[in-house]
mmCIF file of the N, C-alpha and C atoms, coordinates in Angstrom:
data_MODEL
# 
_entry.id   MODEL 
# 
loop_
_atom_site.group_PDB 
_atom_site.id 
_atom_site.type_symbol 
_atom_site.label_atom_id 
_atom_site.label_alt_id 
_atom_site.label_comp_id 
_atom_site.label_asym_id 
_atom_site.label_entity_id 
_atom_site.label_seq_id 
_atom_site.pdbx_PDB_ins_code 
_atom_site.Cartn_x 
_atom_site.Cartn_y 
_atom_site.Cartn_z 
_atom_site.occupancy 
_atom_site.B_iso_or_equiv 
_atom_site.pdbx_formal_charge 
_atom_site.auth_seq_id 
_atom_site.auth_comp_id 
_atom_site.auth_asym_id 
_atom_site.auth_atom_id 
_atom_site.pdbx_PDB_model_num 
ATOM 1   N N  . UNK A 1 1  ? 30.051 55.036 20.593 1.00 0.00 ? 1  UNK A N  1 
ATOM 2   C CA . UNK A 1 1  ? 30.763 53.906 21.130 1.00 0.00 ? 1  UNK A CA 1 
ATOM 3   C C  . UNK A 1 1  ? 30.466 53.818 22.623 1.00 0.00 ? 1  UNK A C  1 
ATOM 4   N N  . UNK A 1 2  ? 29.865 52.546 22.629 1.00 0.00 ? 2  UNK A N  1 
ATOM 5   C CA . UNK A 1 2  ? 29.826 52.695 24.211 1.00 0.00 ? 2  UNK A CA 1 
ATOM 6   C C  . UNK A 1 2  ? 30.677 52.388 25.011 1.00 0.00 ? 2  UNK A C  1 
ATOM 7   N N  . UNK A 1 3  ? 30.749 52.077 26.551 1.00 0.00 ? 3  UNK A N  1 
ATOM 8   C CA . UNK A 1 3  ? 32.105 51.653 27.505 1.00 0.00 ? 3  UNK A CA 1 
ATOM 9   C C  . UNK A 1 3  ? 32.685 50.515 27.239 1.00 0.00 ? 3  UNK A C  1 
ATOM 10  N N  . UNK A 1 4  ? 31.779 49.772 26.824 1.00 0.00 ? 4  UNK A N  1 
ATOM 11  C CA . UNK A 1 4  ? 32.009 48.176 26.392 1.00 0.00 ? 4  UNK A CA 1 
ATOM 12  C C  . UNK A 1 4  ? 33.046 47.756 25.581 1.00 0.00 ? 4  UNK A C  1 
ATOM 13  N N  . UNK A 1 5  ? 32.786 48.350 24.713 1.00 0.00 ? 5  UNK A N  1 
ATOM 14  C CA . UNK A 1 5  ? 33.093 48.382 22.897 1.00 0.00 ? 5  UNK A CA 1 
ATOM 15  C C  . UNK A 1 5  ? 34.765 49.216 23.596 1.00 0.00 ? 5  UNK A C  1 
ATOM 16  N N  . UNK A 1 6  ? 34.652 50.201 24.118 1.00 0.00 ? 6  UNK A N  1 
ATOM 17  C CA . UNK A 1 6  ? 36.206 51.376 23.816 1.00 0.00 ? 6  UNK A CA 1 
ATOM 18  C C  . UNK A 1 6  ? 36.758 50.870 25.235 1.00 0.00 ? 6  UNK A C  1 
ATOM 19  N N  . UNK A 1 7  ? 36.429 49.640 26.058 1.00 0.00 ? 7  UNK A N  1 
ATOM 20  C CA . UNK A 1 7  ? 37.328 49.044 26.761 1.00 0.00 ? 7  UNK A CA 1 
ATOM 21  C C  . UNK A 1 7  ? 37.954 47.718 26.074 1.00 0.00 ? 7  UNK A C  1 
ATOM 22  N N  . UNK A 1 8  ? 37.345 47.285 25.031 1.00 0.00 ? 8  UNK A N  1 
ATOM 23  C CA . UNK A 1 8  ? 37.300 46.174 24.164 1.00 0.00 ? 8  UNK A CA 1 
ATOM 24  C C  . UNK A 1 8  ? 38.800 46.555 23.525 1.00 0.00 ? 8  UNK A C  1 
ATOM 25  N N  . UNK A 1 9  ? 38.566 47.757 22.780 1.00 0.00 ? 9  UNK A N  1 
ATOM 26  C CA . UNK A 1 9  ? 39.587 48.420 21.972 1.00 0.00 ? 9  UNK A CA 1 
ATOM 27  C C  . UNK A 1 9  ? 40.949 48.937 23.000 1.00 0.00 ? 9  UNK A C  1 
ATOM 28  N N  . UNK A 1 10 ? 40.207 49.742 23.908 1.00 0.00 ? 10 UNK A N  1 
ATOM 29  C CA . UNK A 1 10 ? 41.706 50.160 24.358 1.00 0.00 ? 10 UNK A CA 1 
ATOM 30  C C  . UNK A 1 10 ? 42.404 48.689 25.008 1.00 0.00 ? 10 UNK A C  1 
ATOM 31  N N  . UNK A 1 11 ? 42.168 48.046 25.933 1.00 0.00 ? 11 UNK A N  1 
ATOM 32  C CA . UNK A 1 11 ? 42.758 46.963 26.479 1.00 0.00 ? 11 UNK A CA 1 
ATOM 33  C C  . UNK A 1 11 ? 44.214 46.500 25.693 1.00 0.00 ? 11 UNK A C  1 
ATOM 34  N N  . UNK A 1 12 ? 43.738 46.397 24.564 1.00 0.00 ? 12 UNK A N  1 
ATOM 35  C CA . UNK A 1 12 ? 45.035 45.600 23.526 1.00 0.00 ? 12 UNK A CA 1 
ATOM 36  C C  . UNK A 1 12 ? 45.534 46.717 23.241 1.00 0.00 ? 12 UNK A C  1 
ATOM 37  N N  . UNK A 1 13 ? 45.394 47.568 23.253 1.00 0.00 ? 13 UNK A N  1 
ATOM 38  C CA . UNK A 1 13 ? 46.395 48.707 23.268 1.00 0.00 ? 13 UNK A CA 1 
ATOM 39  C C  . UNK A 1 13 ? 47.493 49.163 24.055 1.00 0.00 ? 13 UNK A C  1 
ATOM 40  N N  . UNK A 1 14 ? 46.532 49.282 25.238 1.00 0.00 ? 14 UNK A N  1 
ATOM 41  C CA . UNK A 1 14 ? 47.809 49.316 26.462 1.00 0.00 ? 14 UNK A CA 1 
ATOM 42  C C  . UNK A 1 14 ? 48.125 47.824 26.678 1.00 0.00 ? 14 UNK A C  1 
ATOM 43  N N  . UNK A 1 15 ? 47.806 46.618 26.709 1.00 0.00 ? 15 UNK A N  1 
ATOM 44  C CA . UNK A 1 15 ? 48.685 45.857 26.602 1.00 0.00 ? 15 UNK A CA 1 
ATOM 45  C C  . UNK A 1 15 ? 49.865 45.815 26.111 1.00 0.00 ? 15 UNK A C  1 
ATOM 46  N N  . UNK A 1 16 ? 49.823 46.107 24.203 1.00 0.00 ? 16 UNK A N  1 
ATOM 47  C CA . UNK A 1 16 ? 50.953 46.563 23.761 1.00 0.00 ? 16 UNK A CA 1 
ATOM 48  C C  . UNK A 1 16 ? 51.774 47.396 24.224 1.00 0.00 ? 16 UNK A C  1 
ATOM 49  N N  . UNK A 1 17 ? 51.217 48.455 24.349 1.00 0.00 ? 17 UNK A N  1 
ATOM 50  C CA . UNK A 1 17 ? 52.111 49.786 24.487 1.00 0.00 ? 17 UNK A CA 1 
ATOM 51  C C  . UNK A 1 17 ? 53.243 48.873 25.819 1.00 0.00 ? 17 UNK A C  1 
ATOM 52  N N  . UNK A 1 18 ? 52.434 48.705 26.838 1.00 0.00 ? 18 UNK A N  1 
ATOM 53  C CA . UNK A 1 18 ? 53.307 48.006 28.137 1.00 0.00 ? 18 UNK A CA 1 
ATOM 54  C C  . UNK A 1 18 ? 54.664 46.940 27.779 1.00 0.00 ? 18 UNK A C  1 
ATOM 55  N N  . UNK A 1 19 ? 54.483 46.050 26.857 1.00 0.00 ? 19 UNK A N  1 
ATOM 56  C CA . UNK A 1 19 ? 55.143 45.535 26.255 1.00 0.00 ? 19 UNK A CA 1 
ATOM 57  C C  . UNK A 1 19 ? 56.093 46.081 25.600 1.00 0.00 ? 19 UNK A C  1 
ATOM 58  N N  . UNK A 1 20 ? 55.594 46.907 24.627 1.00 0.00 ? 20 UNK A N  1 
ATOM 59  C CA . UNK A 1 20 ? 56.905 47.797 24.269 1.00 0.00 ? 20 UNK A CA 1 
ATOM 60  C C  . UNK A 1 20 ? 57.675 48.548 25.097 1.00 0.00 ? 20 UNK A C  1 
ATOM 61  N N  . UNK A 1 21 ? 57.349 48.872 25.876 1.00 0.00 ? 21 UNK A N  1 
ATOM 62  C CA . UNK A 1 21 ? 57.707 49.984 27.242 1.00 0.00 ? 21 UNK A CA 1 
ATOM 63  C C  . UNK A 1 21 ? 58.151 48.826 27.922 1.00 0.00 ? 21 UNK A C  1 
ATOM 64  N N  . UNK A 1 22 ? 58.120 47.781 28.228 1.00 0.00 ? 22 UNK A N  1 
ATOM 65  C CA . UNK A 1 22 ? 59.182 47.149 28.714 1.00 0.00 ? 22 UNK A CA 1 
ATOM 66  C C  . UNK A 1 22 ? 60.541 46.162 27.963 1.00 0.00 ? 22 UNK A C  1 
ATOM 67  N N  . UNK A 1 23 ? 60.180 45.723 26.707 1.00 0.00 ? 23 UNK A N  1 
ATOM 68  C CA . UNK A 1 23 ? 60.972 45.856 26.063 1.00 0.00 ? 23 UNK A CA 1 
ATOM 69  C C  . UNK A 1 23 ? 62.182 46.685 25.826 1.00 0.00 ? 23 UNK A C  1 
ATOM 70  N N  . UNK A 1 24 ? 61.541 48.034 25.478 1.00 0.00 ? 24 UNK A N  1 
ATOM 71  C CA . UNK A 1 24 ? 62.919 48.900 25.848 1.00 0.00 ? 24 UNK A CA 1 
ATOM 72  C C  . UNK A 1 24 ? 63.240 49.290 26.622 1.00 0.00 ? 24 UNK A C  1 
ATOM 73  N N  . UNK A 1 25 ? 62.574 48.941 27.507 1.00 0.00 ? 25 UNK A N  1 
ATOM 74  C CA . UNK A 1 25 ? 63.408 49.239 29.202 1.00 0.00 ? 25 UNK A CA 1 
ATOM 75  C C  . UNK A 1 25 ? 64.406 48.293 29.108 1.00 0.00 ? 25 UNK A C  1 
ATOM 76  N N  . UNK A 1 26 ? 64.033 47.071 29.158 1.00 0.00 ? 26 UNK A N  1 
ATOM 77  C CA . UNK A 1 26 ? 64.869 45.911 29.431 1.00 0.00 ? 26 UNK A CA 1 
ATOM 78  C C  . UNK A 1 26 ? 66.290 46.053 28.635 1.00 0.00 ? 26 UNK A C  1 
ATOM 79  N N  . UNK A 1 27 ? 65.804 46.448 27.240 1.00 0.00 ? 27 UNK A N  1 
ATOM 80  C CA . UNK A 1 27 ? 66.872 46.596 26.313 1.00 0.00 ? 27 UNK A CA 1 
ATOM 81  C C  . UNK A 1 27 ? 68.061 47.219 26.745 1.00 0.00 ? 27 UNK A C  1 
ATOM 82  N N  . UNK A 1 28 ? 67.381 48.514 27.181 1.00 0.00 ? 28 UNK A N  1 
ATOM 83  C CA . UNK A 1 28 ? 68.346 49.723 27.774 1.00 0.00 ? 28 UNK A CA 1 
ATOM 84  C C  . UNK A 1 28 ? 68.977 49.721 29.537 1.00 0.00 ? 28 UNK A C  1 
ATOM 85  N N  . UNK A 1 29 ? 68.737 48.720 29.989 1.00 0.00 ? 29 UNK A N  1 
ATOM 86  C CA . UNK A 1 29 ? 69.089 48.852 31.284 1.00 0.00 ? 29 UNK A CA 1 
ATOM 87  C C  . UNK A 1 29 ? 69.769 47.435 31.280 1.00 0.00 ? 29 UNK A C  1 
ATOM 88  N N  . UNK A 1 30 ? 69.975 46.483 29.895 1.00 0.00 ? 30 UNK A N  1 
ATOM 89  C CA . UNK A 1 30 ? 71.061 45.538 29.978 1.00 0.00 ? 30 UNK A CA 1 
ATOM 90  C C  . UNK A 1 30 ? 71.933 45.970 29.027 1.00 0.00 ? 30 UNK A C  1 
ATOM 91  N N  . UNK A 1 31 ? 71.409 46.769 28.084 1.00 0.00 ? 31 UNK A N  1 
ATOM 92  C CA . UNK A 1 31 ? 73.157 47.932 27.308 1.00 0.00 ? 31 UNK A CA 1 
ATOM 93  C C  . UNK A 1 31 ? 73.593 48.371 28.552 1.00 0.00 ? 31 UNK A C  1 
ATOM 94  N N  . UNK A 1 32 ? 73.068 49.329 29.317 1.00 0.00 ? 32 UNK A N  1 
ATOM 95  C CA . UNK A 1 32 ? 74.047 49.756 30.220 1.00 0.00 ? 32 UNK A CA 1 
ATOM 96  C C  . UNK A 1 32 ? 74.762 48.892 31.223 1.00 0.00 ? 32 UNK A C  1 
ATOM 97  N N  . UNK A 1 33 ? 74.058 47.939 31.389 1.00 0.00 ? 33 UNK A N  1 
ATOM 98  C CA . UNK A 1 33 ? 74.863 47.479 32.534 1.00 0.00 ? 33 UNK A CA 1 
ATOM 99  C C  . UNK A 1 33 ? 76.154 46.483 31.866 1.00 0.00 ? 33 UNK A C  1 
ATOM 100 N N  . UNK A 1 34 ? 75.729 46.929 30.262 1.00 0.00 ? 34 UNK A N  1 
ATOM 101 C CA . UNK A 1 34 ? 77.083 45.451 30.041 1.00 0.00 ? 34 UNK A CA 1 
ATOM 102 C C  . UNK A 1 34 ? 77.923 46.723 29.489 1.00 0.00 ? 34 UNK A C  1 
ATOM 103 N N  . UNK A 1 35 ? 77.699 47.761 29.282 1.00 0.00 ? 35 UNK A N  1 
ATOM 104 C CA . UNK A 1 35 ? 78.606 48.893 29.112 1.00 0.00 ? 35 UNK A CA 1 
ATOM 105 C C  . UNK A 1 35 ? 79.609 48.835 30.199 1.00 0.00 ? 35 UNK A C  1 
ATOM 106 N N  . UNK A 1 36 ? 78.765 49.483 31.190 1.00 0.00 ? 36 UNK A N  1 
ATOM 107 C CA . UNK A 1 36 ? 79.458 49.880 32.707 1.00 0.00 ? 36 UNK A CA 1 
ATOM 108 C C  . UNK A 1 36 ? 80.259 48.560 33.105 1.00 0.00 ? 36 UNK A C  1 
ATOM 109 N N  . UNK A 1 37 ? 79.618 47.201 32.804 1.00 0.00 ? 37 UNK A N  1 
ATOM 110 C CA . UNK A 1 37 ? 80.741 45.900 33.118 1.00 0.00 ? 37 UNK A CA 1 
ATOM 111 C C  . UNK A 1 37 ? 81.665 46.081 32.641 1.00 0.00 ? 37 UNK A C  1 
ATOM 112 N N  . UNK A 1 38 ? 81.803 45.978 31.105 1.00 0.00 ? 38 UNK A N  1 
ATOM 113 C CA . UNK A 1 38 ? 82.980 46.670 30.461 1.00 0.00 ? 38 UNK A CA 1 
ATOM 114 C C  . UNK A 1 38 ? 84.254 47.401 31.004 1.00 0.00 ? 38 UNK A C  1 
ATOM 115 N N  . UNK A 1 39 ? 83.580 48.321 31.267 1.00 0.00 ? 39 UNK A N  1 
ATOM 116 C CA . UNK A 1 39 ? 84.372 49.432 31.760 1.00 0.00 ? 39 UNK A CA 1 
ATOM 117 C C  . UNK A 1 39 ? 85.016 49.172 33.312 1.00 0.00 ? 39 UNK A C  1 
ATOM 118 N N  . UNK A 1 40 ? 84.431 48.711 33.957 1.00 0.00 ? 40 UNK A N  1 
ATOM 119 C CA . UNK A 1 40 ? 84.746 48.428 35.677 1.00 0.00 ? 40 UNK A CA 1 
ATOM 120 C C  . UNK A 1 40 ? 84.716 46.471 35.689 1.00 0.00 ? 40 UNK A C  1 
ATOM 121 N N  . UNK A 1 41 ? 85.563 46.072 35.142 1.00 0.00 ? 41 UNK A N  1 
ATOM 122 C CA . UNK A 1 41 ? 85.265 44.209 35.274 1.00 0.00 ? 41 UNK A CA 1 
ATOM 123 C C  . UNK A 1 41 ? 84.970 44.045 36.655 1.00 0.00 ? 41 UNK A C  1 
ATOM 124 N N  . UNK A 1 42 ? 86.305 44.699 37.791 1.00 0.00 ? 42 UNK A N  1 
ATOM 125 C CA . UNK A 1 42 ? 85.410 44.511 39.222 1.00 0.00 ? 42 UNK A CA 1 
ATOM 126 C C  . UNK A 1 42 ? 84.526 44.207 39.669 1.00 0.00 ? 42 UNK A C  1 
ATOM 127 N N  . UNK A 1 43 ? 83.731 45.337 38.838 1.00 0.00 ? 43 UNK A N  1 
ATOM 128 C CA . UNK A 1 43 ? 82.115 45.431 39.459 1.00 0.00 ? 43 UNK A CA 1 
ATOM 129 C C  . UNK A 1 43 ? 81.237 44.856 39.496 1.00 0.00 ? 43 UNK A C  1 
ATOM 130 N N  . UNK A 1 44 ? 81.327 43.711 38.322 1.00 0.00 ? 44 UNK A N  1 
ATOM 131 C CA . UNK A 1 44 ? 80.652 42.837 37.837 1.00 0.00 ? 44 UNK A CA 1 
ATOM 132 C C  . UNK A 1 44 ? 79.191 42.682 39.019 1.00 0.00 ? 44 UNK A C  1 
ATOM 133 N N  . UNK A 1 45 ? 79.942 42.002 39.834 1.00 0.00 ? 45 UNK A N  1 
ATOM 134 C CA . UNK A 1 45 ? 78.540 41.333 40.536 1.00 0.00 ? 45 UNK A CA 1 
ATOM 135 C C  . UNK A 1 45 ? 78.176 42.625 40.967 1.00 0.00 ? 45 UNK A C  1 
ATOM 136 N N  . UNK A 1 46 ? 78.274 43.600 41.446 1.00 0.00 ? 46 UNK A N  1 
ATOM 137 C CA . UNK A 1 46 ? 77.316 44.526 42.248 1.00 0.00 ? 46 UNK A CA 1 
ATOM 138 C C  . UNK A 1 46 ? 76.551 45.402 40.980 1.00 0.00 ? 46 UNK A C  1 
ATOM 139 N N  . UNK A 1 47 ? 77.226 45.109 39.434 1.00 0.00 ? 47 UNK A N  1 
ATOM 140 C CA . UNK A 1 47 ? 76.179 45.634 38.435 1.00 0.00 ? 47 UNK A CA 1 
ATOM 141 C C  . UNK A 1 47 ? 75.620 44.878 38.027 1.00 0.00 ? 47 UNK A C  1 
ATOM 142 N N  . UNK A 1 48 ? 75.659 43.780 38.117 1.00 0.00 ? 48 UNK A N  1 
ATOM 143 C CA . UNK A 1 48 ? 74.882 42.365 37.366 1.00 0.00 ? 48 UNK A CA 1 
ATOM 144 C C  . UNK A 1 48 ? 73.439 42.622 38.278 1.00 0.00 ? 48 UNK A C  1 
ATOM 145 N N  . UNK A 1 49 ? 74.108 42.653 39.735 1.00 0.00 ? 49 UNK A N  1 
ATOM 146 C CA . UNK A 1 49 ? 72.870 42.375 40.778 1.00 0.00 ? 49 UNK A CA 1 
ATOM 147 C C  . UNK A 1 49 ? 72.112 43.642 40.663 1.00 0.00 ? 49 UNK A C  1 
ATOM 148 N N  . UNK A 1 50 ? 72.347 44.216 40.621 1.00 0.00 ? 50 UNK A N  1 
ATOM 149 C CA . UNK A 1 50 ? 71.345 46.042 39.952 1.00 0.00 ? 50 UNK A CA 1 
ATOM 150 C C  . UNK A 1 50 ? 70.459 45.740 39.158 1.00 0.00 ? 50 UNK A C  1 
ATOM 151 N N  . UNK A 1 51 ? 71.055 45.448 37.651 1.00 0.00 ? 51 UNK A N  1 
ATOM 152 C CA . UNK A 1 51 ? 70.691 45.047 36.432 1.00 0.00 ? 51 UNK A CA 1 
ATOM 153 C C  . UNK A 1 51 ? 69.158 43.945 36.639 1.00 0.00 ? 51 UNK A C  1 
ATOM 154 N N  . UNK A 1 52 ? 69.534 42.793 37.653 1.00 0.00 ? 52 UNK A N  1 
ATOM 155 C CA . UNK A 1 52 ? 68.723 41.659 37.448 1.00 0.00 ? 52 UNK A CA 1 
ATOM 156 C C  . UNK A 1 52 ? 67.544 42.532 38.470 1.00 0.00 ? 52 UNK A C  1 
ATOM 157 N N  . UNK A 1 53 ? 67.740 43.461 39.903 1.00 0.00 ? 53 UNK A N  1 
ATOM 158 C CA . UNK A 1 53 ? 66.658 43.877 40.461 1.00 0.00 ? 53 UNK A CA 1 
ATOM 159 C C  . UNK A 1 53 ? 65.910 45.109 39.750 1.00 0.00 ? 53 UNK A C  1 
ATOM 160 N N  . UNK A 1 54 ? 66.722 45.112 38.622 1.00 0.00 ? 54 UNK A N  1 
ATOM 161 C CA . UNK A 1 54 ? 65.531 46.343 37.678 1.00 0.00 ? 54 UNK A CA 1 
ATOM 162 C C  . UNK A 1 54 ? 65.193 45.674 36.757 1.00 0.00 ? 54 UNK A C  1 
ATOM 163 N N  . UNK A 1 55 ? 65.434 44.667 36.177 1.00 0.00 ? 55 UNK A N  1 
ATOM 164 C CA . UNK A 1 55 ? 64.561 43.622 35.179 1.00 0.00 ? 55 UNK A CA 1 
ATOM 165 C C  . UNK A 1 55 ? 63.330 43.278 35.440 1.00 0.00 ? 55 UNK A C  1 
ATOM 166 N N  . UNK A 1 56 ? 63.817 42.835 37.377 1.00 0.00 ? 56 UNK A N  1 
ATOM 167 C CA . UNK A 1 56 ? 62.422 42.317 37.508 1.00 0.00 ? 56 UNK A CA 1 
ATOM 168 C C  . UNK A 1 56 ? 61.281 43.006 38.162 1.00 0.00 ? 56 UNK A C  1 
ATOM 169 N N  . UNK A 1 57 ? 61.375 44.610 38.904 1.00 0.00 ? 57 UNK A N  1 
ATOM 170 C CA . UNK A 1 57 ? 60.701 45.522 38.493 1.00 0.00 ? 57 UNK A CA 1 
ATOM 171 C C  . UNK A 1 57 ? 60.023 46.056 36.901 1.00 0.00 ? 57 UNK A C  1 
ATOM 172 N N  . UNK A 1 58 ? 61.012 45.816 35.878 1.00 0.00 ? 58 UNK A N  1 
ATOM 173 C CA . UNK A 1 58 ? 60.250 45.972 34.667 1.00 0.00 ? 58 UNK A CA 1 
ATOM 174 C C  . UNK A 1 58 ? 59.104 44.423 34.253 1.00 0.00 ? 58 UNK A C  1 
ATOM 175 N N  . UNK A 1 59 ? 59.811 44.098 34.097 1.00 0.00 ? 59 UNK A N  1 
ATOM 176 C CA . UNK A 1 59 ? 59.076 42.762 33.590 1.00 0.00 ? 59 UNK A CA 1 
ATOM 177 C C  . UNK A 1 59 ? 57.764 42.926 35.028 1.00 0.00 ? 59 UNK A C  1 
ATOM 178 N N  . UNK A 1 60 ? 57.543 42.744 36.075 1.00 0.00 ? 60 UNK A N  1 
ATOM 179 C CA . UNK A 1 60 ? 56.435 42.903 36.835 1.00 0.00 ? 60 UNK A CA 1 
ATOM 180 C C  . UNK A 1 60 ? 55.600 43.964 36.602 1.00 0.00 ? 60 UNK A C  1 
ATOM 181 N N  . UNK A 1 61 ? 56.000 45.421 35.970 1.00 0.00 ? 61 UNK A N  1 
ATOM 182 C CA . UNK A 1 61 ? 55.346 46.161 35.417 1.00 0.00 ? 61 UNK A CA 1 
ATOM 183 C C  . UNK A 1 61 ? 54.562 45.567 33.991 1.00 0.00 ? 61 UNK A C  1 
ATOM 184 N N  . UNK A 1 62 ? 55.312 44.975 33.261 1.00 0.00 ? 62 UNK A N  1 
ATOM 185 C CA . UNK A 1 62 ? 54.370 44.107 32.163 1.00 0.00 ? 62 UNK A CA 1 
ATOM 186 C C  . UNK A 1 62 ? 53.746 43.298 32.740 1.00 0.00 ? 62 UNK A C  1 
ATOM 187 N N  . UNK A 1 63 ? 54.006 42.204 33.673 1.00 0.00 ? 63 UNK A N  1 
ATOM 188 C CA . UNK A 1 63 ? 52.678 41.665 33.989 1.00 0.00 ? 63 UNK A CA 1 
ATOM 189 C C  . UNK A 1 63 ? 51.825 42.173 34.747 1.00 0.00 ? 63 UNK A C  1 
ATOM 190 N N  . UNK A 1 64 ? 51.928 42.881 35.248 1.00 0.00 ? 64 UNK A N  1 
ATOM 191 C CA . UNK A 1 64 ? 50.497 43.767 36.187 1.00 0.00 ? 64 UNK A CA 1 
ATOM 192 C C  . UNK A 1 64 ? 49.462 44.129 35.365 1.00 0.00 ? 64 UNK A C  1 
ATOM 193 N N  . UNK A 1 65 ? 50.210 44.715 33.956 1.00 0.00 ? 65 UNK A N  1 
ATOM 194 C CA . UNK A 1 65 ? 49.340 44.935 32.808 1.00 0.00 ? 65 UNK A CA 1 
ATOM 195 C C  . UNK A 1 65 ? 48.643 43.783 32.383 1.00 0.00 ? 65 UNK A C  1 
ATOM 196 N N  . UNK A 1 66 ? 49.024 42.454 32.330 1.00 0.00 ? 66 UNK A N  1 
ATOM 197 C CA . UNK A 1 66 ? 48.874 41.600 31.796 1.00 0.00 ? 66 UNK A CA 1 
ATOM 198 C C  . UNK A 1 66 ? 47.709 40.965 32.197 1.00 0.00 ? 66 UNK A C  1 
ATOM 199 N N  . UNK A 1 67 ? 47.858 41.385 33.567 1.00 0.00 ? 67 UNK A N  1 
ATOM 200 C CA . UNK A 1 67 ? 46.938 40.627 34.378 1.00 0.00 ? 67 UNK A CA 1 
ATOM 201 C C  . UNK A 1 67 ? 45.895 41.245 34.583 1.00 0.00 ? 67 UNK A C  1 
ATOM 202 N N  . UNK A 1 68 ? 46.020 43.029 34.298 1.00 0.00 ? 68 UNK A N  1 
ATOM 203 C CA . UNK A 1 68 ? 44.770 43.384 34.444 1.00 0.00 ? 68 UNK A CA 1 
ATOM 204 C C  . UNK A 1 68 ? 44.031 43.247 33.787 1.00 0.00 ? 68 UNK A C  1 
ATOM 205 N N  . UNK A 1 69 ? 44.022 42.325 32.670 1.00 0.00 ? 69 UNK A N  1 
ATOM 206 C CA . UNK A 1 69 ? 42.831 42.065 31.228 1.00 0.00 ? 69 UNK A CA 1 
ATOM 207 C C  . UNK A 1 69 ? 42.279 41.325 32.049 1.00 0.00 ? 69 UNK A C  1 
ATOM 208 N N  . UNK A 1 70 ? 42.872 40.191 32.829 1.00 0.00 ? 70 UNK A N  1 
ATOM 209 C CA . UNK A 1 70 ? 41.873 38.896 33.177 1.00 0.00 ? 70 UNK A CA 1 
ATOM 210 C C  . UNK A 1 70 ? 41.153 39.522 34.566 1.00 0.00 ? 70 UNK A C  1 
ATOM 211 N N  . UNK A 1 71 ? 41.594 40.586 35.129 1.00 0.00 ? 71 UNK A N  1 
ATOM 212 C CA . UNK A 1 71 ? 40.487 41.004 36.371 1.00 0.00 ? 71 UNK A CA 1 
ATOM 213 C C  . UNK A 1 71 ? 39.850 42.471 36.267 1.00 0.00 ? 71 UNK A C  1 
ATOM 214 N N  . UNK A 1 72 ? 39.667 42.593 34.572 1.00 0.00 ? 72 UNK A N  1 
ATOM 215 C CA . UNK A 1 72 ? 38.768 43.807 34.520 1.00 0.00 ? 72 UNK A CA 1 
ATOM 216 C C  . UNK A 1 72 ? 37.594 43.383 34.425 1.00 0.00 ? 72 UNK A C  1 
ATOM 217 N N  . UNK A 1 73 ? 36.376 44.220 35.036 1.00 0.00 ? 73 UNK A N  1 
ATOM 218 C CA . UNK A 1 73 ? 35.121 43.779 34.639 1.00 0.00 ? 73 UNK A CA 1 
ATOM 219 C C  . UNK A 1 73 ? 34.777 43.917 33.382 1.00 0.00 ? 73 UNK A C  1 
ATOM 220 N N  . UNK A 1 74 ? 33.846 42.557 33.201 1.00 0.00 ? 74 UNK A N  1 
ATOM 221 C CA . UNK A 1 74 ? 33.330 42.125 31.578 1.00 0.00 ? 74 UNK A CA 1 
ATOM 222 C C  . UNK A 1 74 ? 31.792 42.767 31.537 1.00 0.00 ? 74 UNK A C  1 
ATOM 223 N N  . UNK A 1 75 ? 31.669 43.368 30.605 1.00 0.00 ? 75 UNK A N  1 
ATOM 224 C CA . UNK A 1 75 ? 30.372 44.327 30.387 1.00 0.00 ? 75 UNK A CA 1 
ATOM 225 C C  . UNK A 1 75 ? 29.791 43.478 29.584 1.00 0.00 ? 75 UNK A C  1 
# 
């Protein structure tokens, strides 16, 4: 197999994988934060605002991936 061919293959792989890996990030860091709301109503906005600045650290981790398909070199 040459470089060509097993960058062909892996690419959609770690695409996925990234996807899933942010998926359950996302999943798990809006259970908790509607847990912890729950529990502290107070808090609301200073866990909401947590919650939304680690979403969009995750989700930017999926697209970085995303984006590196369209600026890898084509063999």
């Amino acid at each position: 197999m040459d470089a060509t061919s097993a960058l062909a293959l892996a690419y959609p792989i770690g695409i996925g994988l990234a996807a899933l890996g942010a998926g359950l990030g996302l999943g798990r860091a809006v259970a908790g934060a509607m847990e912890a709301m729950g529990r502290q109503p107070e808090a609301i906005g200073r866990i909401q605002l947590a919650m939304i600045i680690g979403c969009a650290f995750i989700e930017a981790l999926a697209i970085y991936a995303l984006i590196s398909v369209f600026l890898a070199p084509k063999g």
